[in-house]
N, C-alpha and C positions, 0 to 999 in steps of 0.2 A: 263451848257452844252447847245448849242443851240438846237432848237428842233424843226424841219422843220416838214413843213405840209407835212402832205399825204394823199392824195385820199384813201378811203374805200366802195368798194363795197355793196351795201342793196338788200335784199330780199325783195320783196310786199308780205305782210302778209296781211290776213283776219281775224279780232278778236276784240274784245268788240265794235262791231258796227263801225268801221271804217277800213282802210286803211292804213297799216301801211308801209315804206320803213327803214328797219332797217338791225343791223347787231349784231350777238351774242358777249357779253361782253370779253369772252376769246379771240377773235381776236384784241379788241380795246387796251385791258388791257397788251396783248403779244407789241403789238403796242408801247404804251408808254410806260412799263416798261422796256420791254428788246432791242426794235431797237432804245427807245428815242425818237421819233416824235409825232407829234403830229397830232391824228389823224381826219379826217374830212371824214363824211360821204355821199357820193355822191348817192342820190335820183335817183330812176330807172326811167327815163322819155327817153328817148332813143337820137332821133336824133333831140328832142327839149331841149338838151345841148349841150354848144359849146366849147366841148373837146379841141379844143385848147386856150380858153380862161383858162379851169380848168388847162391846163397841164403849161401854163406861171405861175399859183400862186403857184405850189404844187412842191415838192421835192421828191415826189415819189410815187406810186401806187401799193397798195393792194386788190389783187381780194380773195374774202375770202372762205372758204367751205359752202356748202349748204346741204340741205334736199334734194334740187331739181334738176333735171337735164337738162343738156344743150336741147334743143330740137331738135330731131334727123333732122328736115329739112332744117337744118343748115348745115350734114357734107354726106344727102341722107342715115340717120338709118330710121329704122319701127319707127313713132309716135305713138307705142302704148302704151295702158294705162300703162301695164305690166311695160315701160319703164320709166315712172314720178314716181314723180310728178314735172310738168315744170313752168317756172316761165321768161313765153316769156318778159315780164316786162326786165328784168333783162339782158336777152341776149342780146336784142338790147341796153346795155347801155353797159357791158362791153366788147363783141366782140370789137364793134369800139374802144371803149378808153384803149383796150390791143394793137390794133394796132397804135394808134396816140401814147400812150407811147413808143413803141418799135421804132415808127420814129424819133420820138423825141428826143431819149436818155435818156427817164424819169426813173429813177429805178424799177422795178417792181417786185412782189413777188407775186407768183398765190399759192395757198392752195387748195387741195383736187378737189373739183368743177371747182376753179382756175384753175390749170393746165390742166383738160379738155377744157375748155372755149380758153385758151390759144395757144392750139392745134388747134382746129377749128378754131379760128380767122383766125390763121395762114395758112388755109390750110391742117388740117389733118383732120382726121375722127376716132370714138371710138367706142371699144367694148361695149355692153352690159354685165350684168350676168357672167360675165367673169369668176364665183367658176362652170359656168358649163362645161367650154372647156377643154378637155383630157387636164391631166396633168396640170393643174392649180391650187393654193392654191385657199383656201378661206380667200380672202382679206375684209371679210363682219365684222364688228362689234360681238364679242360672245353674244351672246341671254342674256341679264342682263338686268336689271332696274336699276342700278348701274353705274353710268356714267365713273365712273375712274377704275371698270373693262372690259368695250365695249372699254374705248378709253386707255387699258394696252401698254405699251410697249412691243413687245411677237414677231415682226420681222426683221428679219435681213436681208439688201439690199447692195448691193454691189456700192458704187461710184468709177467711171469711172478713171484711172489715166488721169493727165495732165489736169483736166477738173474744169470748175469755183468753184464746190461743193469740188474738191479732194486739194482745195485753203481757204475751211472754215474749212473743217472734215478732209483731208487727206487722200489718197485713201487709199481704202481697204472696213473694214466691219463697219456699225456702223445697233445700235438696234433704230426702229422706231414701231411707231401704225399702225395698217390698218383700216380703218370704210369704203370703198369703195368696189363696187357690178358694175363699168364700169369702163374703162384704156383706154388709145391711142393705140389705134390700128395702123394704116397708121399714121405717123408721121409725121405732118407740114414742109414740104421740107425747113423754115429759122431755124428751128429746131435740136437742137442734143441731142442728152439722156446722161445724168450727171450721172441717178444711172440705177440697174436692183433690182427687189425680185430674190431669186431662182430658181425662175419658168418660169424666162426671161420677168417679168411684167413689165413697164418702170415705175421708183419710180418718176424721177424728171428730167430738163429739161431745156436746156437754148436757148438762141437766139442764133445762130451763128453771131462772127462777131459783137456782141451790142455793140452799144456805152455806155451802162452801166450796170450795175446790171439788168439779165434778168430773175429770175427763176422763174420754176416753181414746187412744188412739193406736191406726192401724198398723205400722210401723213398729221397727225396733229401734226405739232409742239405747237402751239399755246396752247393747254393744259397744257403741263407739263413743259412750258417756265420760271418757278419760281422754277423747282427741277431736271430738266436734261438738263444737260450743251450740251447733241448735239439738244434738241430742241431751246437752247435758242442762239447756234452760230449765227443759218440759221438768225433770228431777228436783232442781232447784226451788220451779215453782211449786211442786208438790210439797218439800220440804218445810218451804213455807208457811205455808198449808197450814200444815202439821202443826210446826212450832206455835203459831197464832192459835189453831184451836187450844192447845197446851195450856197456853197462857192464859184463855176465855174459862175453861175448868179451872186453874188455880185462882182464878180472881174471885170466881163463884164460891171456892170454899171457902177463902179469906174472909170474904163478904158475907156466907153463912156462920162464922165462927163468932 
């Protein structure tokens, strides 16, 4: 099966004496085993990468989940402490290369952090603290030291009919995780909402109008992508993605030669 590259978001961590640009194994491992690609990790250096050199080698783009959050003077939120921890690193690399994919046509898949980042790129702006506004669940991880009970499967989100997502899962209901404590708030006007929570929280997210696979969603699929078939669609479908743009460039150069 071929197995086309794709761009992977890093975090700049601090620890054992250096610097690190990395990204957590459950996103690489969801990566290659359930979308098939092969994954490649793009170091936070910002506007000293030349996003459309990566986006001619790559067949697709994964913005991944974090610890850390967007930084509010990016969408006009409070930069308070309260609101990190931030990882400015990070922002100035994948704002711009969520938008150079999106012109491009490059596949894209945003996670958790992702789909915030995704949003702001685009033009929107997010909640904070969101388990404190009337009427709101609490979307926050359950208090565990227990990694596979914080990130349980325990909510139910409604996808949108007629919409890219109700084209992987089929509209209606399906059961996801929550570990998220901020949501989209004001939504990215090239933007349309795929799923809701019960509470009218937006779960996920596509470009309008993309020239290819565009989503983005609040959720971690990426954990349970080896034992629940609705985490391991969203992957599948990304992979697809992929392989199809792959094969749109090789046709192109056959066709140029």
């Amino acid at each position: 099966m071929q197995q086309p590259l794709v761009a992977i978001s890093t975090d700049v961590r601090q620890f054992d004496n250096y610097t690190w640009h990395a990204a957590p194994q459950q996103y690489l491992e969801a990566a290659l085993s359930a979308a098939g690609v092969f994954p490649v990790l793009v170091p936070s250096f910002g506007d000293r990468l030349d996003f459309d050199e990566l986006l001619s080698s790559v067949d697709g783009v994964m913005i991944t989940g974090s610890k850390s959050n967007v930084h509010p003077s990016l969408y006009g939120g409070d930069a308070s402490e309260a609101n990190g921890p931030y990882d400015p690193a990070r922002d100035a690399t994948t704002l711009p290369l969520i938008r150079k994919a999106v012109e491009r046509g490059v596949p894209l898949l945003a996670i958790c952090r992702g789909i915030q980042e995704m949003n702001v790129a685009l033009g929107g702006t997010l909640a904070t603290e969101i388990q404190e506004r009337e009427g709101s669940l609490d979307h926050r991880a359950p208090a565990s030291d227990n990694q596979d009970e914080r990130f349980a499967i325990r909510q139910t989100i409604s996808i949108k009919p007629a919409s890219c997502l109700a084209g992987v899962f089929g509209a209606g209901d399906i059961m996801v995780n929550s570990v998220h404590r901020q949501a989209i708030d004001r939504l990215g006007p090239k933007l349309q909402i795929e799923a809701v929570a019960s509470d009218g929280t937006v779960e996920a997210v596509s470009v309008r109008d993309a020239r290819a696979f565009a989503v983005g969603v609040q959720w971690h699929p990426e954990y349970w992508v080896k034992s629940d078939s609705v985490s391991a669609r969203i992957f599948r479908a990304f992979g697809d993605a992929a392989r199809v743009h792959a094969a749109a460039k090789s046709d192109a150069r056959a066709a140029a030669e």
